[in-house]
C-alpha positions in Angstrom: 12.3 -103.6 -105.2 9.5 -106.2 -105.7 9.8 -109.6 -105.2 7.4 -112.7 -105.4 9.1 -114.1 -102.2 6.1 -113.4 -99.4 8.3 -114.5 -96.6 9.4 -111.1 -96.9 5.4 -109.4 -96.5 4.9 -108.3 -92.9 7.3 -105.5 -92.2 5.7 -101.8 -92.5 8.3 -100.6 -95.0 6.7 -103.1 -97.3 3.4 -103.7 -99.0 1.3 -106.9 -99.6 0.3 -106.8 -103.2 -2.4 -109.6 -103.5 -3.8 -110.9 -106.8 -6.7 -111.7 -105.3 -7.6 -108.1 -104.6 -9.2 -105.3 -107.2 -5.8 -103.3 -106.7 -3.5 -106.5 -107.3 -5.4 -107.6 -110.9 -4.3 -104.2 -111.9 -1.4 -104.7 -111.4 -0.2 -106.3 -113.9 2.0 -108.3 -111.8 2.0 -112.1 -112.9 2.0 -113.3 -109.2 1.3 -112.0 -105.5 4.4 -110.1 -104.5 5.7 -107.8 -102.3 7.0 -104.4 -102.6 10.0 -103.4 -100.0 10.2 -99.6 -99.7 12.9 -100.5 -97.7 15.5 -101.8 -100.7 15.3 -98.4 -102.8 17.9 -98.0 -106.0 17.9 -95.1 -108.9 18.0 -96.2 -112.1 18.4 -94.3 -115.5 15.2 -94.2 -117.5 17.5 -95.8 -120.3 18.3 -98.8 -118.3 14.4 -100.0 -117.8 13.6 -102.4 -120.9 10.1 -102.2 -120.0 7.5 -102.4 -117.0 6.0 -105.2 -115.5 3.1 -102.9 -114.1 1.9 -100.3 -111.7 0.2 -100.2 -108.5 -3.0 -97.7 -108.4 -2.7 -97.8 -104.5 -0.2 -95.2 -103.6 -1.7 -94.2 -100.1 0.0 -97.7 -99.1 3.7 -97.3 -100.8 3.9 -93.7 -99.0 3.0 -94.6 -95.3 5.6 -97.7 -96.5 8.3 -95.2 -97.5 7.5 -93.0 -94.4 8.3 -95.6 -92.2 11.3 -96.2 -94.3 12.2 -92.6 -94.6 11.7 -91.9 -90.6 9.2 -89.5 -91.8 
């Protein structure tokens, strides 16, 4: 899950995505938001309408869902 609430930054199963850095402009987020590793759901590829971006910095989301995941 991602949400624009950054109350929720701060914990190591989620990750700080800042506009204001190379990685966050792209993005393609609309506004500095944080990705919780730790509120996971499956969805069918049929549900998504569409994306709202990407994050190129996937050495951050792993150690995220490691600590998550207990690994």
């Amino acid at each position: 899950m991602i949400s624009s609430n950054l109350t929720r930054a701060g914990h190591p199963s989620r990750v700080m995505v800042s506009l204001a850095t190379p990685q966050g402009q792209q993005t393609g987020l609309r506004t500095d938001s944080v990705a919780m590793t730790d509120n996971l759901e499956t969805l069918f590829n049929t549900e998504i309408d569409r994306g709202i971006g990407s994050w190129p910095d996937m050495v951050a989301v792993d150690a995220a869902l490691r600590h998550t995941l207990g690994l």
